[in-house]
C-alpha positions as CSV (number, residue, x, y, z in Angstrom):
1,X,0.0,0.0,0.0
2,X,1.3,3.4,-0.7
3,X,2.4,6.1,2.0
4,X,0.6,8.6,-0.1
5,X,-2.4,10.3,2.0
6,X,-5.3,12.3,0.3
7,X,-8.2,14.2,1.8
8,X,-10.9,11.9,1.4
9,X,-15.9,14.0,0.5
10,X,-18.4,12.6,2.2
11,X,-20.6,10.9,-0.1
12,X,-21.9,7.1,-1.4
13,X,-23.0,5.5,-4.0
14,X,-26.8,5.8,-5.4
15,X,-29.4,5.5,-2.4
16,X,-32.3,3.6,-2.4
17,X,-35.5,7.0,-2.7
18,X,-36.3,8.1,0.3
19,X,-40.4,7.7,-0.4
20,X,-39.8,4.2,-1.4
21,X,-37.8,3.5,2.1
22,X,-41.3,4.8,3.7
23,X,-43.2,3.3,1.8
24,X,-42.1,0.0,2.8
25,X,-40.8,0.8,6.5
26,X,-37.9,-2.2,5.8
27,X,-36.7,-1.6,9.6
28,X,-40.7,-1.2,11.3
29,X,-42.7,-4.1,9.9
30,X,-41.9,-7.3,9.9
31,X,-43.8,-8.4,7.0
32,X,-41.3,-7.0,4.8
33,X,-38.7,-8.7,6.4
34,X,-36.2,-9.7,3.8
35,X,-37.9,-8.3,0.9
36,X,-35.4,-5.9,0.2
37,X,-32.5,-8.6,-0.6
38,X,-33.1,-8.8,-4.7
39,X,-35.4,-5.3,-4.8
40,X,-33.6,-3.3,-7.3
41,X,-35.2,-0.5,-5.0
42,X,-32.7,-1.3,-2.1
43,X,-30.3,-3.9,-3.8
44,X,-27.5,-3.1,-6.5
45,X,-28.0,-6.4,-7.3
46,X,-24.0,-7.0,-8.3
47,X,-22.9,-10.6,-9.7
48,X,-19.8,-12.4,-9.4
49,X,-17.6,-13.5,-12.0
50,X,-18.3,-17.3,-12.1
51,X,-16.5,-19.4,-9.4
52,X,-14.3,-22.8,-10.2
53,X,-14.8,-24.0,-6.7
54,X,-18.4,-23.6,-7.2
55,X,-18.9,-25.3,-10.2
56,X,-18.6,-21.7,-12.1
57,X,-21.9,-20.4,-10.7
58,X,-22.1,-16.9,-10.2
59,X,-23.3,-15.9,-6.8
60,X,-25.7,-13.2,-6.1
61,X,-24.0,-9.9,-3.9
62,X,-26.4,-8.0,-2.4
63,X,-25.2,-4.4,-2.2
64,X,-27.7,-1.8,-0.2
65,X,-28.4,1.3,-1.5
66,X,-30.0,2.9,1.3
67,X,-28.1,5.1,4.1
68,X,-26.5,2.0,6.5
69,X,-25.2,-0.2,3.3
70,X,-25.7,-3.3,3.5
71,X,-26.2,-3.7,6.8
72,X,-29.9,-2.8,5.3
73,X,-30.4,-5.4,3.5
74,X,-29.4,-7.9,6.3
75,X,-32.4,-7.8,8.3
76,X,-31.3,-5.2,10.2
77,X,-28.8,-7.6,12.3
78,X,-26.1,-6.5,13.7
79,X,-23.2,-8.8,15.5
80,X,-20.4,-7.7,17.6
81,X,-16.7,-9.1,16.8
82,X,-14.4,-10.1,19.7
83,X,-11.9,-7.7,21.1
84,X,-9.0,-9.4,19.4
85,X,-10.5,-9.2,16.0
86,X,-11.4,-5.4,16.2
87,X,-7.3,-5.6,17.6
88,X,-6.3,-7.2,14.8
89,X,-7.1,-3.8,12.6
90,X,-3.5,-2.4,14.9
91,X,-1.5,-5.8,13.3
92,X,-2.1,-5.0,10.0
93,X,-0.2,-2.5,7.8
94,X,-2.4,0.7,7.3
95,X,-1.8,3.8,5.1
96,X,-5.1,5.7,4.3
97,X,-7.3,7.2,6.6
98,X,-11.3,6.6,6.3
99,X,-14.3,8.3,7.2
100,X,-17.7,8.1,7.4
101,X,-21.1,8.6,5.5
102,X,-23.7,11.1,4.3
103,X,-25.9,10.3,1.3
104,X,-27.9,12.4,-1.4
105,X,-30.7,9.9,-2.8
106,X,-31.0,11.7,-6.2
107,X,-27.1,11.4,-7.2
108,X,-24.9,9.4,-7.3
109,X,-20.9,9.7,-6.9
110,X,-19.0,8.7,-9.5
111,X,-15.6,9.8,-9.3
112,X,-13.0,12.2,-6.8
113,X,-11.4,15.4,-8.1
114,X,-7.7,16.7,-7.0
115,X,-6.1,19.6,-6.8
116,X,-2.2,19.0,-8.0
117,X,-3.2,15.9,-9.8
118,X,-0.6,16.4,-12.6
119,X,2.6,16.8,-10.0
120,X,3.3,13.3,-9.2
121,X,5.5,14.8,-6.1
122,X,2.8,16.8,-4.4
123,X,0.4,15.0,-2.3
124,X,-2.8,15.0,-3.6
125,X,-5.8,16.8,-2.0
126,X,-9.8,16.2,-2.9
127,X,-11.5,19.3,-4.4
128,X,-15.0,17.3,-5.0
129,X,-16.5,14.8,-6.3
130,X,-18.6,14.4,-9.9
131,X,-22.1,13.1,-9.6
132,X,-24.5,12.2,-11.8
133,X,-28.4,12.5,-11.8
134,X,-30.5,9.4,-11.3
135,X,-33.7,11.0,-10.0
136,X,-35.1,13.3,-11.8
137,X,-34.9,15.9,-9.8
138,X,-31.2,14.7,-9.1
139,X,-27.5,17.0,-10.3
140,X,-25.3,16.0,-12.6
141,X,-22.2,18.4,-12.5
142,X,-19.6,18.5,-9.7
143,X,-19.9,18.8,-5.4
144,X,-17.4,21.1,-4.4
145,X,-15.8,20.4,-1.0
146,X,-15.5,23.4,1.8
147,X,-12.8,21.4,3.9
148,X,-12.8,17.6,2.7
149,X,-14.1,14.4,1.4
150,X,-14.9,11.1,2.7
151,X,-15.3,8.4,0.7
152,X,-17.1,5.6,2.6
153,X,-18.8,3.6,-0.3
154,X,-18.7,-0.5,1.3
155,X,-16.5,-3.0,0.1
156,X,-17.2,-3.0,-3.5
157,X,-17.8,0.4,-4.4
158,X,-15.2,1.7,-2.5
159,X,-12.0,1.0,-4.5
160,X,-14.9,1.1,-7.5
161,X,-14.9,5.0,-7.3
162,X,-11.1,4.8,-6.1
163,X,-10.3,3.0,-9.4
164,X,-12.6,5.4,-11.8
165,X,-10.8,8.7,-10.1
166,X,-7.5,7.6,-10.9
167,X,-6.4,5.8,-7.4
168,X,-5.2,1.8,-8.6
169,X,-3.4,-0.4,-10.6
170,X,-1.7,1.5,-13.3
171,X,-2.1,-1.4,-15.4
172,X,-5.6,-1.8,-14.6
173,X,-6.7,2.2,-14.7
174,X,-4.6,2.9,-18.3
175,X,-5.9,0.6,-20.7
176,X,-9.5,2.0,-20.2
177,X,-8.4,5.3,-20.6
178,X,-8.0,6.3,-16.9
179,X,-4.9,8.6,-16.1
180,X,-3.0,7.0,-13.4
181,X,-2.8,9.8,-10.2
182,X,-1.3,7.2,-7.8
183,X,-0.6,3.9,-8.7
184,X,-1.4,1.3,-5.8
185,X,-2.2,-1.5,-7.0
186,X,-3.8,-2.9,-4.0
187,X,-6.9,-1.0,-4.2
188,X,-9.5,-3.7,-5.1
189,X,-7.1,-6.5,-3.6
190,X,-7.5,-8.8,-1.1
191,X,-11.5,-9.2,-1.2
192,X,-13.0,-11.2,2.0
193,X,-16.3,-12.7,1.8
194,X,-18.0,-15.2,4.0
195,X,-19.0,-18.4,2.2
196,X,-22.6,-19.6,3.0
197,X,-24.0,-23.3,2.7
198,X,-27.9,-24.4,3.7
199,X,-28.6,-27.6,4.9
200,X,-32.4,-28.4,4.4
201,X,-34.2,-30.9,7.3
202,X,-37.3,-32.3,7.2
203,X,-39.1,-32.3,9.7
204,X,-42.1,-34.3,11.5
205,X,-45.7,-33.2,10.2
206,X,-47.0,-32.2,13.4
207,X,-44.3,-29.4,13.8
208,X,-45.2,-25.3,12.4
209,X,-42.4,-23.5,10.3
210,X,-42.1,-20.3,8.3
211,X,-42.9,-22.4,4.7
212,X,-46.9,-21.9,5.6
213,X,-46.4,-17.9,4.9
214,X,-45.2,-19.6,1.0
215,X,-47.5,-22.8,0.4
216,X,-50.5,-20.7,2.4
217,X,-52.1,-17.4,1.1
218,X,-54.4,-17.2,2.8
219,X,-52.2,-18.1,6.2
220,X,-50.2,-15.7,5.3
221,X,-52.9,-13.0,4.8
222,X,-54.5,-13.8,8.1
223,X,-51.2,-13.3,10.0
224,X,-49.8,-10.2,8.2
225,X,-53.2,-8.3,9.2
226,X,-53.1,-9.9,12.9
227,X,-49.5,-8.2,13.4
228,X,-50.6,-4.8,11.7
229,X,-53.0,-4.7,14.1
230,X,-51.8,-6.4,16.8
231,X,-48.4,-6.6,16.4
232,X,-48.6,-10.5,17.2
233,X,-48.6,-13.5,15.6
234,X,-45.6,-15.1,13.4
235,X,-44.3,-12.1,12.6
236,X,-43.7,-11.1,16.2
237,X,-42.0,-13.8,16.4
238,X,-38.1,-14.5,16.5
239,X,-36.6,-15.7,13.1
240,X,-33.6,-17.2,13.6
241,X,-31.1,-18.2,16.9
242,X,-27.5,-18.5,16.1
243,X,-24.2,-19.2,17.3
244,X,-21.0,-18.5,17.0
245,X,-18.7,-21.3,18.1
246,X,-14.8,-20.8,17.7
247,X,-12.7,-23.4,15.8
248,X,-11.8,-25.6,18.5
249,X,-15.7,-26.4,19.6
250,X,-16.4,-27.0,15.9
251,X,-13.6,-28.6,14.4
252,X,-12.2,-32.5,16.0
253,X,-8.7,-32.6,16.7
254,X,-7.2,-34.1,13.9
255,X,-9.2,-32.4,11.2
256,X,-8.0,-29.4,13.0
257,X,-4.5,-30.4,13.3
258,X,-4.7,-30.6,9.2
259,X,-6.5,-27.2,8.8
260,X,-3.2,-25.6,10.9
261,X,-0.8,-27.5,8.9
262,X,-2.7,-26.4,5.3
263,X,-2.9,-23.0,7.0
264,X,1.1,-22.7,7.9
265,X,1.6,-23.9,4.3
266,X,-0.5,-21.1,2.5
267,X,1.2,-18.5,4.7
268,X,4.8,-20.0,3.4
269,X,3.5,-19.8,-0.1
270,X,5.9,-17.7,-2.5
271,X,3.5,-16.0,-3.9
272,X,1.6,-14.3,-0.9
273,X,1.8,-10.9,-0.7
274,X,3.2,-9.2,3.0
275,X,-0.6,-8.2,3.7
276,X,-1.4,-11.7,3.6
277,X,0.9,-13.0,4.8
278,X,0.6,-11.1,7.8
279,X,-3.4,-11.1,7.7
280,X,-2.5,-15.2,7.1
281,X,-0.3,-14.9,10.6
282,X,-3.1,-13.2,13.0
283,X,-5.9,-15.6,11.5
284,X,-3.4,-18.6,12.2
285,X,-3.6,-17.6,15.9
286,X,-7.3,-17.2,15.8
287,X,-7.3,-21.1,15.2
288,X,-6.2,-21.6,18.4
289,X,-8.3,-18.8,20.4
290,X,-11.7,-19.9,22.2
291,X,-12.6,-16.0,22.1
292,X,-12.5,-15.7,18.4
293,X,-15.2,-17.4,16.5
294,X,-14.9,-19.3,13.6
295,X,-17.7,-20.4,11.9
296,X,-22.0,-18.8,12.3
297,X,-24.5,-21.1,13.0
298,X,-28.2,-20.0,12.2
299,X,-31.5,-21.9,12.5
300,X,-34.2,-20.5,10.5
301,X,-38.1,-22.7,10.3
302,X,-37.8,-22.7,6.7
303,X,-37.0,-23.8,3.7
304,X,-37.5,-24.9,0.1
305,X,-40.7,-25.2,-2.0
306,X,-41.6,-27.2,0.6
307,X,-41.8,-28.2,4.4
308,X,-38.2,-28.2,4.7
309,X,-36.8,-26.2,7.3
310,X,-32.9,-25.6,7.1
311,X,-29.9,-25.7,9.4
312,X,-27.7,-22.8,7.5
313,X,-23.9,-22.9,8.5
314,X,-21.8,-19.8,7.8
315,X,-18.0,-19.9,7.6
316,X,-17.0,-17.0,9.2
317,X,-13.4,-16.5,8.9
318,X,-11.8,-17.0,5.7
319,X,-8.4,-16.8,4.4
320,X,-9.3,-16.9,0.6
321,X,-8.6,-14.0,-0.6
322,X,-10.3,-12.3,-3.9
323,X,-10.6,-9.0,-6.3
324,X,-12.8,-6.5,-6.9
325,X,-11.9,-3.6,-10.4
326,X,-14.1,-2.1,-12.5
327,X,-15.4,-3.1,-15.6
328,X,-14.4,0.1,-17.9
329,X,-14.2,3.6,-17.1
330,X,-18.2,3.7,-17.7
331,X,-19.1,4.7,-13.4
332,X,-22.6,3.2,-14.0
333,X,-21.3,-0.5,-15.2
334,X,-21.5,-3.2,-12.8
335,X,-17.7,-4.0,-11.4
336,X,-15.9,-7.1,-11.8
337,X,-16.3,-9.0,-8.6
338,X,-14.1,-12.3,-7.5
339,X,-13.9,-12.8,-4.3
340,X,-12.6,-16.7,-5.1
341,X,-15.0,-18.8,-2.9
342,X,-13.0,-22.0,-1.6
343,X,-10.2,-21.0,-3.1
344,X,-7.3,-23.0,-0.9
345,X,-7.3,-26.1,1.0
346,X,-7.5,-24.6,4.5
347,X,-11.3,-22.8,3.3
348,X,-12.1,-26.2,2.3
349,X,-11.3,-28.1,4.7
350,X,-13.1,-25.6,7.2
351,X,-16.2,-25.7,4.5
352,X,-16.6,-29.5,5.1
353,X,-16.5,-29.3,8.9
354,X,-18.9,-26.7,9.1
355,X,-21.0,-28.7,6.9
356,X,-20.3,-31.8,9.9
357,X,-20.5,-29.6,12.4
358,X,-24.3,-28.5,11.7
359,X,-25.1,-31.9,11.1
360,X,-23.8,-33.2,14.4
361,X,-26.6,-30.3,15.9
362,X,-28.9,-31.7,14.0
363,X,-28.6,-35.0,15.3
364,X,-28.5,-34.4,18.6
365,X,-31.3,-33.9,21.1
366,X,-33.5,-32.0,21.0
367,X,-33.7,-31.4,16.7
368,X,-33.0,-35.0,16.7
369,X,-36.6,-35.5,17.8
370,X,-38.0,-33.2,15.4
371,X,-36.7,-34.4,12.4
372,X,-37.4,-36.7,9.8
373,X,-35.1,-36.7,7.7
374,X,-32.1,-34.6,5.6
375,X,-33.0,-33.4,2.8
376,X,-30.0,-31.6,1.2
377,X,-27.6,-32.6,1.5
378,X,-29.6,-36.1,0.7
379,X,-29.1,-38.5,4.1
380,X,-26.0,-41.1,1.9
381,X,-23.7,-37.9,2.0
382,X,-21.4,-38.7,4.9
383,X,-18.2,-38.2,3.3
384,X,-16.4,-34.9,2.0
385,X,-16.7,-36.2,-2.2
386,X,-20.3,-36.9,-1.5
387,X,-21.2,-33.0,0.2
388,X,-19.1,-31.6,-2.3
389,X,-21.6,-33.3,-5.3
């Protein structure tokens, strides 16, 4: 990462309209729980670039749009690291400083202006930022800044408006025609996301979950006027427990032993960069740590077109490391998102003992008594080739 430090406007990416936030009162009723995730009203809707370890499906990345991000679209849950992981931030090398967020919901940002951009010695310093209408009553032009600019745009659009103002790879930024103002090629590096995997359960007839709200209109009818005038009934209800265990409660000894081993070897690999490799080093010792968890357990009564009521298991710590750039200098094209799902043995590994982890839940007491049967993965797949299929 480059020393080089630039004043930084406050403003995101295109909002979700205010009106249409209102309208649906995401964060008051609990009828449209979820409904946002897909809503091109709240979602940018962005794509992966298809993933080898996933047979080359593309996976769906829901991106918010209204003021809080993501954090939006995920049902308004919020979850507190441990100390050592908010810690871990001080371990790491660090160059830039960040800010925070303010949002216009009639514009949207689309790349940072300097002062002193031509003099590669100066330090650079943000004048404003060019927006672009995409209300109707929205500005296109340029936001001049009194004192500074934050940019705070999430994960993806972050080093997305980075990359269009000139801040990235050189060999990335010049062949689409964007001059090169400081080349640092680790903006859109080193991508982190959380693989997800669902495990569907059947369960026995006499047992209630969330699939009557699907196979039962007039259920769900019944209910969603009982809470708007009541506020009770299923929707008052709690969605989904979880947990978050830490490697050593979900992970037996020896498969553990081989996940360190895999782990030290990926950190010794030649061609890890010293971010990783020292991101690699802290995450090593999280292995070992009982106050740093490792995988999300959640239990949601529900599930497929059916009856089926899941047992989803999260990995939560992940040392695959992927890429986000953009896609042409064009601000309004969807980036190019990787962020390499699976992609070394020590996410694997972890993958398929989170997968036997949630199992092991499921057939112990008291879910044991509750249900029928797996359904996916079907009850033969015991062994790792047979989840993997």
């Amino acid at each position: 990462m480059s020393t080089s430090r630039w004043w930084t406007l406050r403003v995101s990416p295109q909002p979700a309209n205010d009106k249409v936030v209102r309208r649906y009162r995401l964060t008051v009723n609990a009828e449209f729980f979820g409904r946002a995730i897909g809503n091109p009203a709240f979602d940018w809707n962005f794509q992966t670039v298809p993933q080898p370890a996933l047979n080359n499906a593309s996976v769906h990345q829901a991106r918010g749009k209204m003021l809080g991000g993501s954090s939006g679209l995920n049902f308004m849950a919020w979850n507190r690291a441990s100390a050592k992981e908010y810690d871990a931030w001080e371990e790491v090398p660090r160059s830039v400083d960040c800010g925070a967020l303010n949002s216009s919901c009639l514009s949207q940002a689309t790349k940072i202006n300097f002062v002193s951009a031509s003099n590669y010695n100066q330090l650079l310093k943000a004048s404003g930022v060019d927006v672009v209408a995409i209300k109707s009553t929205g500005f296109t032009g340029t936001l001049v800044a009194r004192k500074e600019v934050i940019l705070s745009a999430g994960a993806i659009q972050t080093p997305q408006i980075l990359e269009l103002s000139g801040i990235g790879n050189q060999a990335i930024l010049e062949p689409l025609g964007i001059e090169t103002l400081i080349d640092l090629p680790g903006v859109g590096e080193n991508l982190q996301d959380q693989p997800f995997i669902a495990l569907d359960f059947e369960l026995k007839g006499h047992f209630w979950t969330y699939d009557m709200l699907r196979n039962n209109e007039t259920f769900l009818l019944e209910q969603e006027h009982e809470y708007a005038v009541n506020h009770t009934g299923v929707f008052a209800q709690l969605a989904s427990p979880r947990t978050f265990p830490p490697f050593t409660a979900c992970t037996p000894p020896g498969a553990a032993a081989k996940i360190r081993e895999l782990a030290l070897a990926l950190r010794a690999s030649p061609d890890v960069s010293l971010l990783a490799r020292a991101q690699y080093k802290i995450q090593e010792g999280w292995l070992s740590d009982d106050n740093v968890a490792h995988i999300e357990v959640i239990m949601t009564p529900g599930g497929g077109s059916t009856s089926i009521p899941p047992t989803p298991n999260k990995t939560y710590v992940t040392l695959s490391l992927g890429l986000m750039h953009i896609n042409g200098s064009d601000p309004l094209a969807a980036p190019l998102i990787d962020p390499k799902y699976v992609g070394n043995d020590v996410d694997s590994e972890s993958m398929f003992e989170s997968v036997k982890f949630a199992q092991k839940i499921a057939a112990s007491p008291p879910l044991v008594d509750a249900i029928a049967g797996p359904h996916n993965p079907p009850a033969d797949s015991t062994d790792e080739a047979g989840l993997i299929a």
